[in-house]
C-alpha positions as CSV (number, residue, x, y, z in Angstrom):
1,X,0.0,0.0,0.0
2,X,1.8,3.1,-1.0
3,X,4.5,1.3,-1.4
4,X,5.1,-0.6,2.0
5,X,3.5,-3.8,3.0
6,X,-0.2,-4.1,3.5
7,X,-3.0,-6.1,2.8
8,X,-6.1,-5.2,0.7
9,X,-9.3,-7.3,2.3
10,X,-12.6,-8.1,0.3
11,X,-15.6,-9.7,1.0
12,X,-16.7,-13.0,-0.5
13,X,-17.8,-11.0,-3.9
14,X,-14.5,-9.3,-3.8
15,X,-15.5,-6.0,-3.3
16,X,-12.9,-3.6,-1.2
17,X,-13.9,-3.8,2.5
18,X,-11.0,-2.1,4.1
19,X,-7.1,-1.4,3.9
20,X,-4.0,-2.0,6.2
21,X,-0.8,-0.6,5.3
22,X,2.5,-1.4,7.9
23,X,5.1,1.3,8.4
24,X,8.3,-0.9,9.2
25,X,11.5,0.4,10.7
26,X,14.6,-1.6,11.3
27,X,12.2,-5.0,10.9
28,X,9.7,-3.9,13.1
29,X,5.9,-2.6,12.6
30,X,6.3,1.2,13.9
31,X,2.6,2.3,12.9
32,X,-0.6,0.0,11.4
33,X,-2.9,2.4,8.9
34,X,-6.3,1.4,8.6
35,X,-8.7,2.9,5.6
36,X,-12.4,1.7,6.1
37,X,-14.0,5.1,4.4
38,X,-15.6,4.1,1.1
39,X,-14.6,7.2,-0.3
40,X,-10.9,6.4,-0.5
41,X,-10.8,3.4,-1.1
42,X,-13.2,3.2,-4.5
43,X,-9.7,3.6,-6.8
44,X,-8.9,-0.1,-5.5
45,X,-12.4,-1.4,-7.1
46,X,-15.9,-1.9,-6.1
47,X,-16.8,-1.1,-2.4
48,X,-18.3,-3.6,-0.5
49,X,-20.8,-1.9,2.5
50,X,-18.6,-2.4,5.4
51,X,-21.6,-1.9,7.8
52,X,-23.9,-4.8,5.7
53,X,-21.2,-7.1,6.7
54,X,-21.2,-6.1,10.1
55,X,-24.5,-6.7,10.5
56,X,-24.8,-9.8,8.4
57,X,-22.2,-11.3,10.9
58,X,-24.0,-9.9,14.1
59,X,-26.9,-12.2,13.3
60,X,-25.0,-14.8,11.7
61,X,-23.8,-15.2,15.6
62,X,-27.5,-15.0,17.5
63,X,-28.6,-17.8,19.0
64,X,-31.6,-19.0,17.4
65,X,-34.3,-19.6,19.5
């Protein structure tokens, strides 16, 4: 990401959920950037709806009754 180390996650349709992007120094992570904000992250590809999933796994761990 930006040229250092980072990971791109996607939901199962492969939509951008979020970002993470590592700032090392001397072999060590110094700083970890997160980007969840739609708006930034739409040059990477379709953007998933970060709260859907959120929700979607919220019931997926109710009890059922």
């Amino acid at each position: 990401m930006n040229g250092q180390p980072g990971a791109i996650f996607r939901d199962r349709d492969g939509k951008v959920v979020n970002t993470l992007a590592l700032d090392i120094l001397d072999g060590q992570i110094q700083t970890i950037r997160a980007v969840i904000n739609p708006d930034k992250l739409g040059h990477l590809g379709p953007v998933a709806d970060a709260w859907a999933i959120v929700r979607e796994t919220n019931q997926a761990r109710r009890p059922e009754h």
